[in-house]
KOLMIGU-699909 format. One record per residue (C-alpha): residue number from 0; residue in one letter; x, y, z. Coordinates in nm, 4 decimals, padded with zeros to 6 digits. Each point is the difference from the previous one (the first is absolute). Example, Ala and Ser with C-alpha at 12.3 -4.5 7.8 and 13.67 -1.06 7.14 Angstrom:
2
{pos = 0&code = A&x = 01.2300&y = -00.4500&z = 00.7800}
{pos = 1&code = S&x = 00.1370&y = 00.3440&z = -00.0660}
//
This chain:
205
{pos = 0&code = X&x = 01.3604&y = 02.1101&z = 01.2804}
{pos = 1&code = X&x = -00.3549&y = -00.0139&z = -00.2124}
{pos = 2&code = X&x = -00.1390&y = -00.3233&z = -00.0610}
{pos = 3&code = X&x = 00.1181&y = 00.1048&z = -00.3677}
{pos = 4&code = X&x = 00.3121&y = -00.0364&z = 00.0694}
{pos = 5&code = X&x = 00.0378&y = -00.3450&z = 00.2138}
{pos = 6&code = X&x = 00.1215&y = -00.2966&z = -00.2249}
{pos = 7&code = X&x = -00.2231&y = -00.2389&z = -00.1106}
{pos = 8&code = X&x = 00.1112&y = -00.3569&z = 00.0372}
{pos = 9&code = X&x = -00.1842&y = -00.2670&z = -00.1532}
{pos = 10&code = X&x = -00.1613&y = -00.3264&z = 00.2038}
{pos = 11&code = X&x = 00.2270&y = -00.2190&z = 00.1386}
{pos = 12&code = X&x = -00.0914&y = -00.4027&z = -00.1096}
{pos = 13&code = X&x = -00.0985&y = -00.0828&z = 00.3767}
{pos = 14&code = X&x = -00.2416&y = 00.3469&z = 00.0049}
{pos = 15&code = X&x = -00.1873&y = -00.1453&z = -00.3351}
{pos = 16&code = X&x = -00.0098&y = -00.3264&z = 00.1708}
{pos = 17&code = X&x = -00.2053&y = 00.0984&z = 00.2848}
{pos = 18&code = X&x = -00.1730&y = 00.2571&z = -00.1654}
{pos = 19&code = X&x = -00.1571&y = -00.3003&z = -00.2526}
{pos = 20&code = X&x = -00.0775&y = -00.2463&z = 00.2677}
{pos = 21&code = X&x = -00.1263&y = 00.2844&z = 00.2519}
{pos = 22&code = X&x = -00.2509&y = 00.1449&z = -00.2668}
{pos = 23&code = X&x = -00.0930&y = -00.3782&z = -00.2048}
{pos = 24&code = X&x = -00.0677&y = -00.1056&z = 00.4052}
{pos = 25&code = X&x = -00.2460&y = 00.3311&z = 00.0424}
{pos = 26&code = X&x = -00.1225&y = -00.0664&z = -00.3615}
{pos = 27&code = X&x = -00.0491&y = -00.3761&z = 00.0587}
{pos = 28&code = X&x = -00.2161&y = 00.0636&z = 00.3562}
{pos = 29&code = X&x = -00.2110&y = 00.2589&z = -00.2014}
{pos = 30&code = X&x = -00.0510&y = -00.2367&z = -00.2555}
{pos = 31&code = X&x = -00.1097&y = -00.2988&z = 00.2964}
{pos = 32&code = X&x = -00.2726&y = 00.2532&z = 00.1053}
{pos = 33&code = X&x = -00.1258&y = 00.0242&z = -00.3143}
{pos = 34&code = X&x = -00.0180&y = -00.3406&z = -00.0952}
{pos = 35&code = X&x = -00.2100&y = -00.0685&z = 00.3204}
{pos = 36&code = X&x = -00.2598&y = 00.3028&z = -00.0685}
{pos = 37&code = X&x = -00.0241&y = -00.1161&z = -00.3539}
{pos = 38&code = X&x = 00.1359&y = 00.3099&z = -00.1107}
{pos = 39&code = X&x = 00.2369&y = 00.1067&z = -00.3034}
{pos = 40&code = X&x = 00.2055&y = 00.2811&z = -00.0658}
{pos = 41&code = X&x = 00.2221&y = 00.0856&z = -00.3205}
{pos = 42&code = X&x = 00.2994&y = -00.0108&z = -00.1807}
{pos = 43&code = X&x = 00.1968&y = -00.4232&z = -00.0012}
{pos = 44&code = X&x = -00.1742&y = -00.0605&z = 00.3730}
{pos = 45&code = X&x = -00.3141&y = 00.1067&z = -00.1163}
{pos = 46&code = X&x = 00.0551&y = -00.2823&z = -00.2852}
{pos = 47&code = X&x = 00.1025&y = -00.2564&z = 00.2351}
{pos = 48&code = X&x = -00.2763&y = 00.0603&z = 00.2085}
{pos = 49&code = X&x = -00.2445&y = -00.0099&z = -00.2742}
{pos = 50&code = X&x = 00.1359&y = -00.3231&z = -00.1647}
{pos = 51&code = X&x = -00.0110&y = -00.1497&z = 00.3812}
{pos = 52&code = X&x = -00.3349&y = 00.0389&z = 00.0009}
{pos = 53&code = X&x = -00.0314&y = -00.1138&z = -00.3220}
{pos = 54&code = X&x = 00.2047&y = -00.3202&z = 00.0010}
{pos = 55&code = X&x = 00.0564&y = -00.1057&z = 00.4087}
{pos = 56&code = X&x = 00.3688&y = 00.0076&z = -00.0676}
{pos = 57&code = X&x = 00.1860&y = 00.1848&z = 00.2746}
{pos = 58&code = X&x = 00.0279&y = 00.3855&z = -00.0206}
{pos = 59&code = X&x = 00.3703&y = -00.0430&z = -00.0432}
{pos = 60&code = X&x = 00.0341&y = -00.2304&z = -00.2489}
{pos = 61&code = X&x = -00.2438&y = 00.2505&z = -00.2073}
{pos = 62&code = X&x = 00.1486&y = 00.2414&z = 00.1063}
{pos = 63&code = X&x = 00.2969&y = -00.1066&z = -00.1777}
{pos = 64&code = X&x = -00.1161&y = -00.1928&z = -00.3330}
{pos = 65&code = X&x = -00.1822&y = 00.3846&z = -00.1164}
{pos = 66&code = X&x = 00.3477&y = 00.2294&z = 00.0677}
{pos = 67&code = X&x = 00.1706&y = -00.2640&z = -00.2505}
{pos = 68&code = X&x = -00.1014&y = 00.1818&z = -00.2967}
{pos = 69&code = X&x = 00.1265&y = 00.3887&z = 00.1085}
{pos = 70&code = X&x = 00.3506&y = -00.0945&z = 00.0266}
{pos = 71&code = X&x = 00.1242&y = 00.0214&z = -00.2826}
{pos = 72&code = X&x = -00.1098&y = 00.3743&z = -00.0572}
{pos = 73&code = X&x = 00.1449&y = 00.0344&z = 00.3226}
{pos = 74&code = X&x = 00.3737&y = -00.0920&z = -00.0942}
{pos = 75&code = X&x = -00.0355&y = 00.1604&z = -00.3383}
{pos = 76&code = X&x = -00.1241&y = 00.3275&z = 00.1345}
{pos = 77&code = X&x = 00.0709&y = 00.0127&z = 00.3779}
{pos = 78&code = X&x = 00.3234&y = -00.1654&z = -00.0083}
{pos = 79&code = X&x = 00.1554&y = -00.3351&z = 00.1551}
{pos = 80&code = X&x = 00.0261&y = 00.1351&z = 00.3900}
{pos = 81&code = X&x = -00.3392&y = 00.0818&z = -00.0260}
{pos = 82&code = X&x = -00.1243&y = -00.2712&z = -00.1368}
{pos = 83&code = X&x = 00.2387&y = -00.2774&z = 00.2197}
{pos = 84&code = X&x = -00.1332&y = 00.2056&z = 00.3502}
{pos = 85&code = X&x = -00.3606&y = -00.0533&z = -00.1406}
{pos = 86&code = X&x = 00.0935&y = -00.3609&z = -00.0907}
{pos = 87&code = X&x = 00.0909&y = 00.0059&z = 00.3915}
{pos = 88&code = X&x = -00.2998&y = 00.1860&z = 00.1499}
{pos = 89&code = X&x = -00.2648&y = -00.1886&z = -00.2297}
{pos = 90&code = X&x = 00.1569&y = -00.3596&z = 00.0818}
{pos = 91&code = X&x = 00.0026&y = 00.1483&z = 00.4105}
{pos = 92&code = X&x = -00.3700&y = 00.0875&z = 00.0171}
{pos = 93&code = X&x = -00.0547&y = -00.2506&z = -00.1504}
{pos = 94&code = X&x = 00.1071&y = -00.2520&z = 00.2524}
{pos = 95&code = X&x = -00.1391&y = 00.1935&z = 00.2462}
{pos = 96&code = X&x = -00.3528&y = 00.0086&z = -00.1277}
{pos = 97&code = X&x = 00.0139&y = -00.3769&z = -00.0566}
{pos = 98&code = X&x = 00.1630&y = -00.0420&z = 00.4071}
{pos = 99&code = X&x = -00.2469&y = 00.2549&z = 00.1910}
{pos = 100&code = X&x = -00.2723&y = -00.1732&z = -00.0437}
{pos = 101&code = X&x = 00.1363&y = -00.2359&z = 00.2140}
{pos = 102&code = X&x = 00.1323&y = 00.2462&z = 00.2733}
{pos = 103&code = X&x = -00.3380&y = 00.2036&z = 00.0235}
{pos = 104&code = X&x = -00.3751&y = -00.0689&z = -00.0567}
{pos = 105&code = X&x = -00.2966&y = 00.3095&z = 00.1382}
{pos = 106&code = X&x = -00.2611&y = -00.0999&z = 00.2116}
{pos = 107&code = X&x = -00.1440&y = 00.3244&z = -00.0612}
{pos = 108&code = X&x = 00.0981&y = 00.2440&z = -00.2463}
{pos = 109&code = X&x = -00.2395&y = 00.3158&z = -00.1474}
{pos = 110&code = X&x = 00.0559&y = 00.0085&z = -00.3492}
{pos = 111&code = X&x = 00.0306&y = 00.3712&z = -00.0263}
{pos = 112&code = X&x = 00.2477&y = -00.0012&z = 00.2804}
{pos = 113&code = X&x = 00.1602&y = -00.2602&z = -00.2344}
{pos = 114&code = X&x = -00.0219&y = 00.2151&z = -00.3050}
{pos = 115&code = X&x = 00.1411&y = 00.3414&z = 00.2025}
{pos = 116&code = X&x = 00.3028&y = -00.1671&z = 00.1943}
{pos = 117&code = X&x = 00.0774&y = -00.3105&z = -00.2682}
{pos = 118&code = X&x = 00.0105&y = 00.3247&z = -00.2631}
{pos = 119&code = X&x = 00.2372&y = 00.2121&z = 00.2525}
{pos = 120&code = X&x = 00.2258&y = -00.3094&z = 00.0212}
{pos = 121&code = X&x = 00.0449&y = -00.0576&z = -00.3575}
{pos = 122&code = X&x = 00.0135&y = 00.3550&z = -00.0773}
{pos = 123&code = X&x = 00.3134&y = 00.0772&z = 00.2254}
{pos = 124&code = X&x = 00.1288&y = -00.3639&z = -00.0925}
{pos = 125&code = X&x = 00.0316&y = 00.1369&z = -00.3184}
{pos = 126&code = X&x = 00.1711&y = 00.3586&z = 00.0360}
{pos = 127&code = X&x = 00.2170&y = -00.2070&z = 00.1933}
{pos = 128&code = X&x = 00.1039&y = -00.2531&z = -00.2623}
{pos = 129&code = X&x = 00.0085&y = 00.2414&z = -00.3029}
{pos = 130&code = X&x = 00.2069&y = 00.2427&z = 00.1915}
{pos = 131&code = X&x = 00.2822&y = -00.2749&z = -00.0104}
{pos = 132&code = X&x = -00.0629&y = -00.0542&z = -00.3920}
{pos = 133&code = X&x = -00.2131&y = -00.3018&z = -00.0048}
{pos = 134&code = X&x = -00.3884&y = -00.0166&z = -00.0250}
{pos = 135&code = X&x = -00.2219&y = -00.3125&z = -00.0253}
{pos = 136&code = X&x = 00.0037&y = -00.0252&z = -00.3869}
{pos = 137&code = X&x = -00.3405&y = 00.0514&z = -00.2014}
{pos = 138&code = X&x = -00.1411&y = 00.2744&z = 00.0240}
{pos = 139&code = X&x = 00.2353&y = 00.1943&z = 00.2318}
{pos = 140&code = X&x = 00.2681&y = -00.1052&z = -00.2661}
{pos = 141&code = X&x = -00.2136&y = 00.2363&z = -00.2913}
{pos = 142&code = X&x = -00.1127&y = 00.2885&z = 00.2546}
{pos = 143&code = X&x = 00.4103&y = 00.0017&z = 00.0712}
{pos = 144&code = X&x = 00.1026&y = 00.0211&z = -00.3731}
{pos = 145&code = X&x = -00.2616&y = 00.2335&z = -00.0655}
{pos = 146&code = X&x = 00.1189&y = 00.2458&z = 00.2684}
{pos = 147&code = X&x = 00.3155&y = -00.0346&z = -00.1238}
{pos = 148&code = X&x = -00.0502&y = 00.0033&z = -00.3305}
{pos = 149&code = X&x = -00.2759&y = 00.2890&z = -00.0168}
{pos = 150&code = X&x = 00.0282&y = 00.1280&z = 00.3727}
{pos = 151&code = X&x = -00.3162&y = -00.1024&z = 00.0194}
{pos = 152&code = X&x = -00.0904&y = -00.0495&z = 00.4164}
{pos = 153&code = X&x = 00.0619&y = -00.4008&z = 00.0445}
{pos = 154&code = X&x = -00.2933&y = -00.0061&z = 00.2514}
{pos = 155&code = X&x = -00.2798&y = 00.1898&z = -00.2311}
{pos = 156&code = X&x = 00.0674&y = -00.2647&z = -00.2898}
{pos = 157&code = X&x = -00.0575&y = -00.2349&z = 00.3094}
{pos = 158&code = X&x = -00.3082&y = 00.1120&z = 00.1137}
{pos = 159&code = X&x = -00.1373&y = 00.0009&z = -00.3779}
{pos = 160&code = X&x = 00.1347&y = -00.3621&z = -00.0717}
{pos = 161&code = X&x = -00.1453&y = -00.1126&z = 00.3224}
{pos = 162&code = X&x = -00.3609&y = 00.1440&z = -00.0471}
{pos = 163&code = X&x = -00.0074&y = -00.2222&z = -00.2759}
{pos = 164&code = X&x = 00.1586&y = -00.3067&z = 00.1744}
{pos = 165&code = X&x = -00.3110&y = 00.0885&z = 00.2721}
{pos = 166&code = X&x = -00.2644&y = 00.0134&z = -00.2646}
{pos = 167&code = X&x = 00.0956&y = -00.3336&z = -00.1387}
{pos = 168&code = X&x = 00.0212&y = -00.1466&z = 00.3530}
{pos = 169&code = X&x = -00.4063&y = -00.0562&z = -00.0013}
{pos = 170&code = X&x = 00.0407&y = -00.3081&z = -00.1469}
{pos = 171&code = X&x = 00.1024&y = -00.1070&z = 00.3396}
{pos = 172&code = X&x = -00.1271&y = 00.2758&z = 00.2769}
{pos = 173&code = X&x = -00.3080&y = 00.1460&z = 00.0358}
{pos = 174&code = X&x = -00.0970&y = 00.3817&z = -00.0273}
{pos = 175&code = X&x = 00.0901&y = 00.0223&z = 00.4438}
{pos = 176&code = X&x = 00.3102&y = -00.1226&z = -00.0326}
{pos = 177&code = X&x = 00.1183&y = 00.1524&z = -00.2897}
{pos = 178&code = X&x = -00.0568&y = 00.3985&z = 00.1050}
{pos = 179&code = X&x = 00.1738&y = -00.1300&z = 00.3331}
{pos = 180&code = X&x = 00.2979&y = -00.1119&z = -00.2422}
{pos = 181&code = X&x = -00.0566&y = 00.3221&z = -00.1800}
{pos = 182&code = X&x = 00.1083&y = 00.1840&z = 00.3267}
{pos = 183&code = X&x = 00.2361&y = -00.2521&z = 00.0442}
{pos = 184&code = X&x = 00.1597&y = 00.1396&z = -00.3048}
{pos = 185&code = X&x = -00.0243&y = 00.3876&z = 00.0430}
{pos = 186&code = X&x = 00.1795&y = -00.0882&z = 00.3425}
{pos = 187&code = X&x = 00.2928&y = -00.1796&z = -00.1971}
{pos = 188&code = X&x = 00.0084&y = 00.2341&z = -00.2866}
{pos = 189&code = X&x = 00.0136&y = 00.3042&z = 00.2450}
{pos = 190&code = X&x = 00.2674&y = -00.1215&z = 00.1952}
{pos = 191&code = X&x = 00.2053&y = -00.0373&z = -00.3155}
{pos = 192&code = X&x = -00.1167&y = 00.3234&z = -00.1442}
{pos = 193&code = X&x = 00.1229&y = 00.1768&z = 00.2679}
{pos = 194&code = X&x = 00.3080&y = -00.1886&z = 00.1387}
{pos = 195&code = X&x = 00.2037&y = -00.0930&z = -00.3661}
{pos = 196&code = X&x = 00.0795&y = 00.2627&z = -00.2409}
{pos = 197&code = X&x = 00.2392&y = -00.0278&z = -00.1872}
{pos = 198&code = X&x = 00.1938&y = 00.3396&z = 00.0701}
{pos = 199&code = X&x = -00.0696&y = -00.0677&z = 00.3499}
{pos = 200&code = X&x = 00.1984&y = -00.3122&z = 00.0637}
{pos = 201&code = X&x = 00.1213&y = -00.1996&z = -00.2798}
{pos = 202&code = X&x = 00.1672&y = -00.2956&z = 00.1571}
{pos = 203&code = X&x = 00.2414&y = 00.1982&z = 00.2061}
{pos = 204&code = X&x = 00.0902&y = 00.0096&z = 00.3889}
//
């Protein structure tokens, strides 16, 4: 029997579960390396980490004030699953971003070593979360409608919204730090490139 021909049976409620607290924990540990190397990255995180810099409130609680806005398009274009499982993931990390900090501090951390491996968790945090038909809101929210809309590749719009995210992030970083964020991002955008199409797996088992 082909692959073809095997039934496809959607997620199960305790698969999505995991799947969002699993990839919002990788996500949320990326993010914690990050924060230390005073890096930033794009899409909603990339926001929260920009406005923690900006403002001293927790990455978290930014985190979650700038994904407010995107919801609505959301539940008008992505539906109400979607937009209750981002609800969940975006409300998960989070809580997580605002309790790591507490868990884990770095002695010692390279900040390109932060940018490469922070990037690679967030990336596959990511294909993991969106495979079960949530994202993070923001910006994955618009790359998600566009690709379904337009079938235009979720993780090109990405990398384009991010570069500009990047460029505006001098306010805060300085030139170093921002072409280690910059390969931060390819790393991220790469890993979704190559891991979520839409023909590939859409959402199935």
């Amino acid at each position: 029997m082909t692959d073809q021909a095997l039934p496809r049976q959607r997620h199960s409620l305790l698969e999505d579960i995991q799947s969002i607290v699993v990839g919002t924990l990788l996500i949320a540990f990326g993010m914690s390396l990050y924060a230390d190397a005073h890096l930033v990255t794009g899409g909603g995180a990339g926001l929260g980490l920009l406005g923690h810099y900006l403002t001293g409130w927790s990455v978290g609680t930014c985190f979650f004030l700038v994904n407010l806005p995107f919801y609505y398009l959301g539940y008008k274009r992505l539906g109400g699953a979607f937009i209750l499982r981002t609800c969940a993931a975006v409300c998960s990390l989070a809580a997580l971003s605002i309790a790591l900090p507490g868990m884990i501090s770095y002695d010692t951390l390279n900040p390109l070593f932060a940018a490469l491996v922070g990037g690679a968790l967030i990336g596959v945090g990511l294909v993991l979360i969106c495979r079960h038909g949530a994202s993070l809101g923001g910006v994955i929210i618009v790359s998600l409608y566009l690709q379904e809309k337009y079938e235009i590749s979720a993780g090109k719009v990405q990398l384009v919204i991010d570069c500009l995210i990047l460029l505006a992030a001098l306010v805060t970083v300085s030139w170093g730090d921002l072409l280690r964020s910059i390969a931060g991002a390819a790393v991220i955008n790469l890993i979704m490139i190559f891991n979520f199409k839409k023909y590939r797996y859409n959402g199935f088992s």
